[in-house]
N, C-alpha and C positions, 0 to 999 in steps of 0.2 A: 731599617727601623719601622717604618711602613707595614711590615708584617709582622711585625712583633706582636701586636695584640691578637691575631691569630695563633701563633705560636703561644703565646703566655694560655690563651681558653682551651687547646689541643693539650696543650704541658698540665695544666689542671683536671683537667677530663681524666688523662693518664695515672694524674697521682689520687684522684676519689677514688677512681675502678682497683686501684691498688692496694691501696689503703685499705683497713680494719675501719669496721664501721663505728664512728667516735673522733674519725680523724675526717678535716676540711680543709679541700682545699680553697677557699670562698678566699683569700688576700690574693690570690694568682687571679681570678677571675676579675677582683674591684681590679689590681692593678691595671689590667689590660684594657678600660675604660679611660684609666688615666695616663697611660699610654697613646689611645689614639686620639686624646682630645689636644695637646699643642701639633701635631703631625697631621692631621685630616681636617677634611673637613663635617662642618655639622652634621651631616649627613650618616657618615660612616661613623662619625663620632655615638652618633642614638643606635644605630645598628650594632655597634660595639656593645654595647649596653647591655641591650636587650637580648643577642647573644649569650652575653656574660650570666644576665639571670638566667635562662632557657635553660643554658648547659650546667645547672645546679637543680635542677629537675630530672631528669634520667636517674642521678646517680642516687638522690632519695628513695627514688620509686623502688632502684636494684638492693640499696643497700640498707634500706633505713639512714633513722636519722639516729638521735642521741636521745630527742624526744622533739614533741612541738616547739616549745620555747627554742630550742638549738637555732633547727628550724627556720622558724621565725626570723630571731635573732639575725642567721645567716644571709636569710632571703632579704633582710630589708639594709644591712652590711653595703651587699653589693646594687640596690636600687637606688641610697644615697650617695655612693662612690659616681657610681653612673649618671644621676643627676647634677654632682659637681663637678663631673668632668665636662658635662654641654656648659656648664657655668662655663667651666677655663677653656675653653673651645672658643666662646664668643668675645670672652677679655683678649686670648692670645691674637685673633682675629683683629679686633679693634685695633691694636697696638704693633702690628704688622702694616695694619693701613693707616695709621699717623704715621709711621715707621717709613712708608714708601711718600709719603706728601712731605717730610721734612729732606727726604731724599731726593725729590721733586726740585724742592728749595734752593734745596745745597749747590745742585747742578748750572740752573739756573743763577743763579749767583756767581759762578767759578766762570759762567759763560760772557757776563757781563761784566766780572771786573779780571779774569783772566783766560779772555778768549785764545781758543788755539790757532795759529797760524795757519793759509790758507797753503796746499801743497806744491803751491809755485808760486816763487816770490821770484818777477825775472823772470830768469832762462833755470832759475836754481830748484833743483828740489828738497824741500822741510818736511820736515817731522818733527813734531813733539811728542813727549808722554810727560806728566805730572801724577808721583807719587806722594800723596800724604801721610805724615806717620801718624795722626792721629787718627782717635779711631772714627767712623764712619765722616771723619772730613773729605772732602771734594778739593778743598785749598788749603792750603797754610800758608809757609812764608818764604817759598819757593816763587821766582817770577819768572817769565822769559814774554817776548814780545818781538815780533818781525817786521817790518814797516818800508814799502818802497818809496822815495823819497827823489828831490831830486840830485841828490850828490850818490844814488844807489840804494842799493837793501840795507838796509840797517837794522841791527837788532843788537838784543840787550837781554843775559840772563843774569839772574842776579840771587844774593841771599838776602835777609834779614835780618835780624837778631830775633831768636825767638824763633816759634812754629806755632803751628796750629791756628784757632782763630787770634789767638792774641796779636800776631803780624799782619793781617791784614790790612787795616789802619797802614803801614807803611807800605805796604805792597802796591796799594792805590795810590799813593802817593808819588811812588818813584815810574809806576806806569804812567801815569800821567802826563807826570813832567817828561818821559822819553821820547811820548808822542807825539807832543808839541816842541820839542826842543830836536827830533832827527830830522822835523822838516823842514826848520829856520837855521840850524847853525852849518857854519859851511867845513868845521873839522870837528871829529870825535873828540879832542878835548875840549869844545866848546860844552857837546851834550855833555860831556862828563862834570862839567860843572856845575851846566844848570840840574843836573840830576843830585849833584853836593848841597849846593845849596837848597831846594826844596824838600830835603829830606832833614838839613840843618832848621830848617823853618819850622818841619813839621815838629820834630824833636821839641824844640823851646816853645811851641805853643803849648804840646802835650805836658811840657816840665820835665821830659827826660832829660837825664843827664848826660852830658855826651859821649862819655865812654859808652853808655849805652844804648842809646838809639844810631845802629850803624846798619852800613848791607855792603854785603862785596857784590862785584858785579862784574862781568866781562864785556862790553862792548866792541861793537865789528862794523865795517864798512868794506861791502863786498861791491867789486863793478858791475853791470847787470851780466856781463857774461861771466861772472869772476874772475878776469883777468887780475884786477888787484884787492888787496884785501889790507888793511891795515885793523889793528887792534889799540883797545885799550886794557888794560887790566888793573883793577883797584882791590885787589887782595880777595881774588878769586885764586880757582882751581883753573890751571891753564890749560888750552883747548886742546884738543887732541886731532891732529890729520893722518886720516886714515890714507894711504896709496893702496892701490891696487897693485899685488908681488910685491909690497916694503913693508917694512915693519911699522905701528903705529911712533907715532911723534908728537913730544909733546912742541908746543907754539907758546915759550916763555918768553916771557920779557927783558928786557935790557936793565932791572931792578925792577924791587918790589914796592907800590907804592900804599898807602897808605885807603883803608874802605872808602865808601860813599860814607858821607853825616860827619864824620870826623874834623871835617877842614874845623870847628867851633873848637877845637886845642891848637887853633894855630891865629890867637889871637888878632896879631899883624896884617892875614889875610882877607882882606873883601872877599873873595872869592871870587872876583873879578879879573884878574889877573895871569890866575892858572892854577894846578892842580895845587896842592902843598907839598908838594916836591916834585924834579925832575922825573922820577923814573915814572910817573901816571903818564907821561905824555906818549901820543899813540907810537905803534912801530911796525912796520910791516913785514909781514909774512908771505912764506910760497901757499899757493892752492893752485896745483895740479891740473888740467883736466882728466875726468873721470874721477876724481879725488872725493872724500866727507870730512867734514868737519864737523865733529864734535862737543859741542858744548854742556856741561854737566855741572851741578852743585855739589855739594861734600856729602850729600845723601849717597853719592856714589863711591866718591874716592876714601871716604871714612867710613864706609858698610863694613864691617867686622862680622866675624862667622864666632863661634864658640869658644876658641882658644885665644880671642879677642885678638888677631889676626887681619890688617886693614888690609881691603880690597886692593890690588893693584888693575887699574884699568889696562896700563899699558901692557900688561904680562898675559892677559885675560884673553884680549879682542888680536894678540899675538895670533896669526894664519887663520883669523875663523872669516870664513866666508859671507859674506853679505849681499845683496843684489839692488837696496835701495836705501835710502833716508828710513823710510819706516822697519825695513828688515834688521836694520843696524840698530834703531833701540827695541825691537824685540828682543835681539841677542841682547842685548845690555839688561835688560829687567829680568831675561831668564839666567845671566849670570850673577847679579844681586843677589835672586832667590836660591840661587844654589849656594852660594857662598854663604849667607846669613842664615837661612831654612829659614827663610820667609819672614822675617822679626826684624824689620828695620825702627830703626832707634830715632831717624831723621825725616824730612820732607827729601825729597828726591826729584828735582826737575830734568829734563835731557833735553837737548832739540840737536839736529842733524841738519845737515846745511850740504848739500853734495851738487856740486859741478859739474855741467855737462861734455859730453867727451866731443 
């Protein structure tokens, strides 16, 4: 693209010389001003230009023109293309650079209300990636969060209702409360409450109603060697443990309990008590050494490709080789984008959790 306004003044040059004298080619020449004015800079942008007039000199000189007025006409065609284009040269310029200061912003915000885990938590090695589907977000309503503590690492990925900026509002909420609730409670259903109920609070301050301010979430308490690992699951996507020579596996629960925010349809309960049903209550899992654990939102396991076709993780990350935390969600976002061709419909969180051998 870059060279295209060379090409457009060489492509015009060719069609004057060729051309019966009465014929111009003066719109190939304005074009190619207005070509290098969003693509360059001001510089090559004026150079374009003045180019563009020069190379409408030669061919009068060889060929005549139609008369002066033509002429004229022609010559001042391509002076004002060329002056509009240092115009849109300096606005595309301006708005490229609010364009990187609101991206600036964005960053820095994702950093402060969903900062990324540090790559050893423990003895354990993490990874995250956060995809947003909205367009040039940084966050939406995708969370995860890793915290050493002293009952272990704990961590918490979770969804929202909603994407984009409009979840955030609950994303700061349920972070929140994780952080202060995985260093005081001494079991995963304790966090899991206090993460219900402050997402119930926030819900009734804002006037949602309760079907609809909710978030699924997976919570995990791993030992600092990961010896043990128990879970909770509140109508999430269940984890996935990778072995080294085994097939992947998914780590479901003993039933399905009901999201975070929801306990407000279970009038009865304080929420002091425990989850609103049995099956929230945690349950424990193997993790391996040399093992990963997997954690992911429906950005992944609901990515549909063209024939509307949902992703299967388990089928996907079948024999594909890995070497770390971070290598395993490369391979996961390069199988997203082959599977979807790049057009995700959701937020997409991952984080990676892997065991030392």
């Amino acid at each position: 693209m870059r060279v295209l306004p060379t090409l457009l003044i060489v492509f015009g040059l060719a069609v004057d010389l060729a051309m019966p004298p009465g014929y111009s080619a003066a719109p190939l020449f304005a074009a190619a001003a207005l070509v290098a004015a969003p693509l360059s800079s001001l510089r090559v942008t004026i150079w374009t230009g003045v180019a563009a007039c020069l190379a409408m000199l030669p061919v009068q000189v060889l060929q005549g023109s139609g008369g002066p007025i033509e002429a004229a006409t022609e010559k001042a065609t391509v002076l004002t293309v060329a002056g509009l284009a240092v115009l849109i040269n300096r606005v595309v310029v301006l708005g490229d650079r609010r364009l990187a200061s609101a991206r600036g912003i964005a960053e820095a915000a994702q950093r402060a209300v969903l900062p990324f885990p540090a790559p050893r938590a423990g003895r354990l090695g993490v990874a995250a990636r956060y995809m947003a589907a909205q367009a040039d977000a940084r966050i939406g309503g995708d969370l995860f969060a890793v915290q050493n503590t002293p009952y272990g690492v704990r961590l918490v990925i979770g969804d929202v209702r909603g994407k984009g900026t409009d979840a955030i509002d609950s994303v700061v909420v349920v972070l929140g409360a994780f952080r202060e609730a995985a260093e005081q409670e001494p079991d995963l259903e304790g966090v899991a409450r206090r993460l219900d109920r402050a997402l119930s609070r926030e819900g009734a301050r804002r006037g949602i109603d309760a079907v609809e301010g909710f978030a699924t979430a997976v919570l995990a308490e791993i030992s600092d060697g990961g010896e043990k690992l128990r879970l909770v699951n509140r109508g999430h996507p269940d984890p996935l443990l990778l072995c080294p020579g085994q097939s992947p596996r998914l780590l479901e629960p003993g039933g399905r309990a009901l999201p975070l925010g929801l306990i407000r349809l279970h009038p009865g309960d304080s929420g002091d008590s425990g989850p609103p049903d049995e099956s929230g209550r945690s349950y424990a899992a193997e993790f391996p050494p040399g093992a990963t654990l997997l954690f992911y939102t429906d950005g992944l396991s609901e990515a549909r490709d063209a024939y509307g076709v949902f992703l299967d993780p388990v089928e996907q990350l079948r024999d594909r080789p890995f070497t770390g935390p971070d290598d395993l969600l490369d391979l996961v976002i390069d199988t997203i984008g082959r599977h979807t061709g790049s057009e995700t419909a959701d937020d997409t969180a991952l984080l990676a959790v892997t065991r030392p051998v």
